[in-house]
C-alpha positions, 0 to 999 in steps of 0.5 A: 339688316343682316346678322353679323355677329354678338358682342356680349361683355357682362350685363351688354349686349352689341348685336352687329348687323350690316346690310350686305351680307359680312363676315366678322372674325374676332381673332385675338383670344381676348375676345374668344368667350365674348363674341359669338358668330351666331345669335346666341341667348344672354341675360344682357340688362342693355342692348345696343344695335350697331350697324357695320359698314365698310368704308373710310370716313375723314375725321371731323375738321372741328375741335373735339369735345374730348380727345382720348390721348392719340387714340380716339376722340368725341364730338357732339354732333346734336342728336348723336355722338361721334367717335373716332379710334385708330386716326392717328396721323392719318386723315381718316379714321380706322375706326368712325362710330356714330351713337344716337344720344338715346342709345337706340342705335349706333352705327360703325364704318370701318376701313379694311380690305379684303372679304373679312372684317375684323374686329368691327368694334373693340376697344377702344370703342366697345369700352367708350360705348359701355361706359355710356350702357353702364350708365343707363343701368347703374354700373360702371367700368373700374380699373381693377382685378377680379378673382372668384372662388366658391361662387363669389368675387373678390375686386382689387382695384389700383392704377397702372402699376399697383400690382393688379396682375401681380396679384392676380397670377398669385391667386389663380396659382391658388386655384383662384379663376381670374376673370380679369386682371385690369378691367372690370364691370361692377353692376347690379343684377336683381338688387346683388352686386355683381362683377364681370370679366371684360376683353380689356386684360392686362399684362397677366392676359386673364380676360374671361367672359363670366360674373359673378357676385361681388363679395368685396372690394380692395384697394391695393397698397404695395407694403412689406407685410400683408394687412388689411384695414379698414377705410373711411367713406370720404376715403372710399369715395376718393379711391373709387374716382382714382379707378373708375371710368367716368366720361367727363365729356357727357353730363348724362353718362358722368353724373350716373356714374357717379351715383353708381360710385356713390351706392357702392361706397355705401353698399359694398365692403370696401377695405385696403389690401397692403400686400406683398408680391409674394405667396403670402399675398395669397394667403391673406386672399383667401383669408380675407374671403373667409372672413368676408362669407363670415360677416355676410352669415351674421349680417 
């Protein structure tokens, strides 16, 4: 097999190779600081060997375990998982993703023309195998923003609409760097919490491929005033399964992550963030984080 390129998002690791020589391109500028033309040193915790083939594989005629909306499907094909992406009223698959159950490797068939391929894997694909590598090191996908500043992170974490990117684009006016603004990865490095930055940005568009320790954890309310309040543990619980990525359809990639939910709610300082769209939101950030290093020093 030849090299074809480097995927690394966060603690991840995809090592795309063909078996004829390929060039792979990732143009879109989400993808800027993730991909890499050329084999380059990480400190992935996870590595995952996918193969590119060029060609156009029919979907499977049976039911799917899982469908996600018009967009990709699961099956259970045994020893392997098959995903589908991009199939929508066609009979073959943009995209066909084959992942052998113990991670060892996985292989993706990809229909386009011409001599460059792009964008071999990326989402959904990239997302759907991540939450399965998070899985094997105790980490997880949450919907969520993520600003650092002085070495540190800070995650604001809501559903569509909740004001992640809102938020975001008043911190980084702050001086705050945004990571991103939708998607991130929450993980353990060396017994630290840590969060990194995904492809997978929002309206703001913030997709950075850079972690950073997690500081802290909110939740976001939209309210008339800013405030910040403390939050029970069944609460936390019940606010990390609104905005986590957990794939239901495989019991050995569900039941981790849920253990992973689990640890941060009892490890992580979580609290709610009720915020204006409105500098003053900034301000309350920034406070916020202060108060955080200052509960860190007299742990």
């Amino acid at each position: 097999m030849r090299f074809a390129g480097q995927l690394n998002i966060g603690p991840l690791q995809f090592d795309l190779q063909a078996a004829a020589p390929l060039t792979v391109c990732y143009p879109e500028r989400a993808y800027a600081g993730f991909f890499h033309a050329k084999p380059t040193a990480s400190n992935a915790l996870r590595r995952l060997p996918v193969t590119v083939t060029r060609g156009a594989e029919p979907i499977p005629t049976t039911e799917p375990l899982f469908r996600g909306g018009r967009n990709w499907a699961v099956w259970d094909a045994g020893d392997e998982w098959q995903f589908a992406a991009g199939f929508h009223e066609r009979s073959v698959a943009r995209w066909m993703c084959r992942l052998a159950r113990d991670f060892s490797r996985a292989s993706v068939t990809v229909d386009f023309t011409g001599d460059v391929c792009v964008a071999p894997l990326c989402y959904p694909l990239d997302q759907i195998l991540s939450w399965g590598l998070l899985a094997g090191i105790g980490g997880v996908l949450l919907h969520a923003s993520v600003a650092v500043r002085n070495g540190v992170a800070l995650v604001f974490a809501g559903r569509s609409g909740a004001g992640k990117s809102t938020l975001a684009s008043l911190v980084h006016a702050q001086g705050w760097r945004i990571l991103n603004d939708d998607r991130v990865l929450v993980f353990k490095r060396g017994g630290e919490w840590r969060v990194a930055g995904t492809p997978w940005h929002g309206s703001g568009r913030f997709a950075e491929a850079h972690e950073a320790p997690l500081a802290g954890l909110f939740f976001l309310q939209q309210a008339l005033a800013e405030r910040i309040e403390e939050m029970a543990p069944s609460e936390i619980r019940l606010a990390l399964l609104d905005v986590a990525s957990v794939p239901w359809f495989a019991d050995d990639w569900a039941q981790p992550t849920l253990d992973t939910l689990e640890r941060l709610c009892a490890e992580a300082p979580v609290r709610r963030f009720h915020f204006t769209a409105s500098d003053a939101a900034a301000i309350a950030v920034a406070e916020a984080a202060d108060r955080l290093r200052m509960e860190e020093a007299y742990a």
